[in-house]
C-alpha positions as a printed Julia matrix, in Angstrom:
124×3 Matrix{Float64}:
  15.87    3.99    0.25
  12.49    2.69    1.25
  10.24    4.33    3.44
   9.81    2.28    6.26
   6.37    3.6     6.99
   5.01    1.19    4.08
   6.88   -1.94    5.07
   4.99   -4.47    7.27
   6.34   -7.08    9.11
   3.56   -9.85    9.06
   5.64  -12.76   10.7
   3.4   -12.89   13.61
   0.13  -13.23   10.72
   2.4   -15.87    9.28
   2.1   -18.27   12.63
  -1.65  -17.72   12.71
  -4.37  -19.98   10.97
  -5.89  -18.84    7.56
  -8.31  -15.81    7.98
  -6.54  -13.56   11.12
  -6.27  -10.42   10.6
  -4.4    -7.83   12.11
  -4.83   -3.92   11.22
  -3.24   -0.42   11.71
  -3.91    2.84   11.06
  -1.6     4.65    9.19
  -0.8     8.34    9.57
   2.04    9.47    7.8
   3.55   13.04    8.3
   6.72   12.32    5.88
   6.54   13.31    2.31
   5.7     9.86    0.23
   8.79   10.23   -1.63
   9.46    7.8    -4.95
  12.39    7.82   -7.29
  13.84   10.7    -4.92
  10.65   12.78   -6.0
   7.75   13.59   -3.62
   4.77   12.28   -4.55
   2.16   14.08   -2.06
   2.59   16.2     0.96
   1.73   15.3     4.71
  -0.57   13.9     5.9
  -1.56   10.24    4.6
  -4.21    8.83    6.02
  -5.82    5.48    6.0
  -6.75    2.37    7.58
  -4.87   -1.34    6.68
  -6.13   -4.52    7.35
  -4.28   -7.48    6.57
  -5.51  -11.53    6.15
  -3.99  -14.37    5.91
  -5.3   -16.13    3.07
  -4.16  -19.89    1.35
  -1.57  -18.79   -0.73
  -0.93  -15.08    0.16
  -2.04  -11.6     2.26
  -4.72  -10.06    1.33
  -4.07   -5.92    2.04
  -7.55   -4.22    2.31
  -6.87   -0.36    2.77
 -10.31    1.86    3.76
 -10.67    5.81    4.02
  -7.83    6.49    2.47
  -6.97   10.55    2.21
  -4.06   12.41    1.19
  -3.82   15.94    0.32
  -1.59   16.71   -3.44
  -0.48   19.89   -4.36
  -1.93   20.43   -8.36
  -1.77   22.69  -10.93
  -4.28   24.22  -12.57
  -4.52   23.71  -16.43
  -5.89   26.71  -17.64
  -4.59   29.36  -15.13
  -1.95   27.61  -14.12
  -2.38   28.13  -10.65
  -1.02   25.86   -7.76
  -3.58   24.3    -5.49
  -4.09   21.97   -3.11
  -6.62   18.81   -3.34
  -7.42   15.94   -0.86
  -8.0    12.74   -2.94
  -9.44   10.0    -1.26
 -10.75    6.67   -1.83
 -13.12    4.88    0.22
 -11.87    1.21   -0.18
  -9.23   -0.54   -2.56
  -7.31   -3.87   -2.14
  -4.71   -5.83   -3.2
  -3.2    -9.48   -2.68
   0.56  -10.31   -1.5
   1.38  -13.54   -3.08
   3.64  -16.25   -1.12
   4.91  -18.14   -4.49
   5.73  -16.92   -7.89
   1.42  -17.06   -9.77
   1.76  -19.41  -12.59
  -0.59  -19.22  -15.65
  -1.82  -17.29  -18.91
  -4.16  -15.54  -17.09
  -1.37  -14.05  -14.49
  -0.62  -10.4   -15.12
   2.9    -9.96  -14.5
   3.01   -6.17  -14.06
  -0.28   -6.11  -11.38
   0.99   -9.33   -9.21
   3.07   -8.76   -5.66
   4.75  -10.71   -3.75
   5.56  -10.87    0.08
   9.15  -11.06    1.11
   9.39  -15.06    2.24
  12.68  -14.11    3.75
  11.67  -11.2     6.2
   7.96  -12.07    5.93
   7.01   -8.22    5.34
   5.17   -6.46    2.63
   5.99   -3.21    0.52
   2.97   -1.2     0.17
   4.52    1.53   -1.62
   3.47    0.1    -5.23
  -0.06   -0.22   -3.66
   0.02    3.59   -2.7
   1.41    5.11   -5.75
């Protein structure tokens, strides 16, 4: 099951001209679960800006922050850490990319059909 948190419906961005933008700020108190495992505990925090670009969104995510429980590997001792990264982004493609140049494994795509975006795989 998907988290819902990390879907995006973008059909209103869809109607608008090339270069809107809409953002959010995202702060999630659910486990970021994948595979049934949890990734991370609460809370997730960061900002999301989306824009419309030619042929795809363009997901921009800023102060991102998220505490991870760790283990140390020399004592072995559980702790906690806060990772965070200041800026990281990622494009949404509206058509299957084409070319030898196209990296198969690193390309996403927005769902035409529901016009929303997953950004789990952009989280993990």
């Amino acid at each position: 099951m998907k988290n819902q948190a990390y879907l995006f419906r973008l059909g209103e961005l869809m109607k608008a001209e090339q270069g809107t933008r809409l953002s959010y700020m995202l702060n999630e108190t659910e486990p970021f679960e994948i595979d049934g495992k949890n990734i991370f505990k609460p809370p997730l925090k960061t900002k999301i800006t989306f824009m419309k670009l030619e042929d795809g969104i363009h997901a921009h995510i800023e102060d991102f922050s998220l505490p991870i429980e760790t283990v140390c590997s020399k004592c072995i001792t559980k702790f906690d850490q806060i990772i965070k990264i200041p800026s990281a982004e990622r494009v949404y493609y509206f058509e299957k990319q084409r070319g030898s140049d196209i990296d198969e494994i690193d390309t996403f795509y927005m769902d035409m059909k529901a016009f929303t975006i997953d950004i789990t795989e952009f989280l993990r």
